[in-house]
N, C-alpha and C positions, 0 to 999 in steps of 0.2 A: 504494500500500500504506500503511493505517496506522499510523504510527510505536505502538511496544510500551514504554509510560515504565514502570520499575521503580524503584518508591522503597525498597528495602527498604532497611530500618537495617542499614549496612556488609555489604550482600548484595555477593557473587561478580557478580551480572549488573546492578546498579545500575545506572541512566543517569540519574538525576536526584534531588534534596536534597528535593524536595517533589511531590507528587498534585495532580494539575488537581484535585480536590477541596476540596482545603486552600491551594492558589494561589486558588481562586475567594472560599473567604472572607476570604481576605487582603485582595483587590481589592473585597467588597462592602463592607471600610471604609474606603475611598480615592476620595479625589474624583481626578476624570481618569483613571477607569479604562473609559471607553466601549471602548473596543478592544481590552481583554480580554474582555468582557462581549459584544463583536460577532465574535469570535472564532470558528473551530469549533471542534471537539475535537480535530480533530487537530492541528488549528496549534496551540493552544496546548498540547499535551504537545510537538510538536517544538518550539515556542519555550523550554519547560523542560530539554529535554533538549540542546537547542545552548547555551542559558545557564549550563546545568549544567556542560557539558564546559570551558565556556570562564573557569567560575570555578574549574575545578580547573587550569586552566593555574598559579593563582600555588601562591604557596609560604607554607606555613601553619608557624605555629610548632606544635610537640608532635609527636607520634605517630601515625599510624596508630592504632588500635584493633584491627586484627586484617590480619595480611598476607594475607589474601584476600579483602578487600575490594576493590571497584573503582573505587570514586571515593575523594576522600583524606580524607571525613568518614565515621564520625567521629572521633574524635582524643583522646588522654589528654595527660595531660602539659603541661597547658596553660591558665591559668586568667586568664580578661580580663573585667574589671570586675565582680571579687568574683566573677567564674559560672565553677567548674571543668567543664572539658571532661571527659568520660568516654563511654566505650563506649556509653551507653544513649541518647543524643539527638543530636539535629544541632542547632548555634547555634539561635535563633531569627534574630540576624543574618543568619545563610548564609543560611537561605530565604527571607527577607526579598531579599535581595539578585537571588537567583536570581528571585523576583517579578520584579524591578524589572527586571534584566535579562531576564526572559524578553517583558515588556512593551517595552522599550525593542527588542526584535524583531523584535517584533508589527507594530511602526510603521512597523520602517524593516530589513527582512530582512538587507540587504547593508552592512550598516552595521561588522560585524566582517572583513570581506572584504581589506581593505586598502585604500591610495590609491593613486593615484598622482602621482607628483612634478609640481608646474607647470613649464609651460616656463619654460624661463627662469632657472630655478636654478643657483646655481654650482656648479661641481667642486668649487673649492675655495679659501677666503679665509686671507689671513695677515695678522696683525697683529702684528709684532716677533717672538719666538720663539712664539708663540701662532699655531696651523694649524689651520682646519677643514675637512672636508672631506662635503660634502653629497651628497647620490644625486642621479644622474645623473637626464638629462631623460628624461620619460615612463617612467624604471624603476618597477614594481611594490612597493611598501614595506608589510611584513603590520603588523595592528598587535599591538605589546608586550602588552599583559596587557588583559585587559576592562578596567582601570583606565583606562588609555589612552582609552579610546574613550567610556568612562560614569567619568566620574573622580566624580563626586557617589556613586558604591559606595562609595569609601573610608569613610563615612562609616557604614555600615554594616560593613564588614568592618574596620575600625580596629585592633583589637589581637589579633587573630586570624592575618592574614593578615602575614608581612615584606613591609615596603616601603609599606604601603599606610596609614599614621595621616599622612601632610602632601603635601601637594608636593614632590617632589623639588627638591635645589638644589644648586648645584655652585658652591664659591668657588675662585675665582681667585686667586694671589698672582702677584707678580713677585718674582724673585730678583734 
């Protein structure tokens, strides 16, 4: 059965930020886009619409635009690099992104599926009061945010999305 992609602006039945239409001319100004372009049609509206779900996994700053909407674009309340979000558009970022990850799909289908741990991994390692404790062998580990998996989106969703303008970093003190 053919996947059914619905782009309406903050529609009830939405499943994707952008139109294999308007995906296509994105990709006709992008070099290394052969594999969208060798695409069918329907792989690429489900490559849109798996990339779309999974860029609404994160957490956007602002608003909603209207609580019957179904995906979390578009959004008020919320203004990044000088461009206020409002009711009437989606980023050009987000679809930009949603591109990239819908290609980044294309490639490589099971690439957001999860991994799984190498053998060999510890339970768990201590160094002085400092404990960590790692997943077990051959456990199943889903991954954290599309960021996780295509961390070069951040760079597109930058100030849009929390969490997602650097690397994450965790310092350490000793007491």
């Amino acid at each position: 059965m053919a996947p059914v992609l619905v782009a309406t602006l903050a529609g009830a039945t939405s499943n994707s930020y952008i139109t294999v239409a308007d995906a296509t001319v994105y990709f006709d100004n992008r070099l290394d886009a052969a594999d969208w372009t060798a695409a069918t049609a329907d792989n690429k509206a489900a490559s849109l619409i798996t990339a779309t779900s999974w860029i609404d996994t994160l957490d956007f700053y602002g608003d909603r635009s209207a609580t019957t909407q179904a995906l979390k674009w578009p959004r008020t309340d919320i203004t990044c690099d000088g461009i206020e979000a409002t009711a009437t558009f989606i980023p050009r970022e987000i679809k930009d992104a949603t591109c990239e990850a819908a290609l980044a799909l294309l490639r490589n289908p099971t690439m957001l599926r999860g991994v799984v741990a190498a053998p060999g991994s510890y339970d768990e390692v201590e160094l002085g009061e400092l404990r960590v404790k790692y997943r077990g062998q051959g456990e199943v580990e889903s991954v954290q945010a599309v960021t996780d998996a295509l961390p070069w989106l951040r760079s597109f969703l930058k100030c849009w999305a929390k969490g997602v303008s650097g690397p994450a970093s965790i310092r350490l003190y000793r007491s």
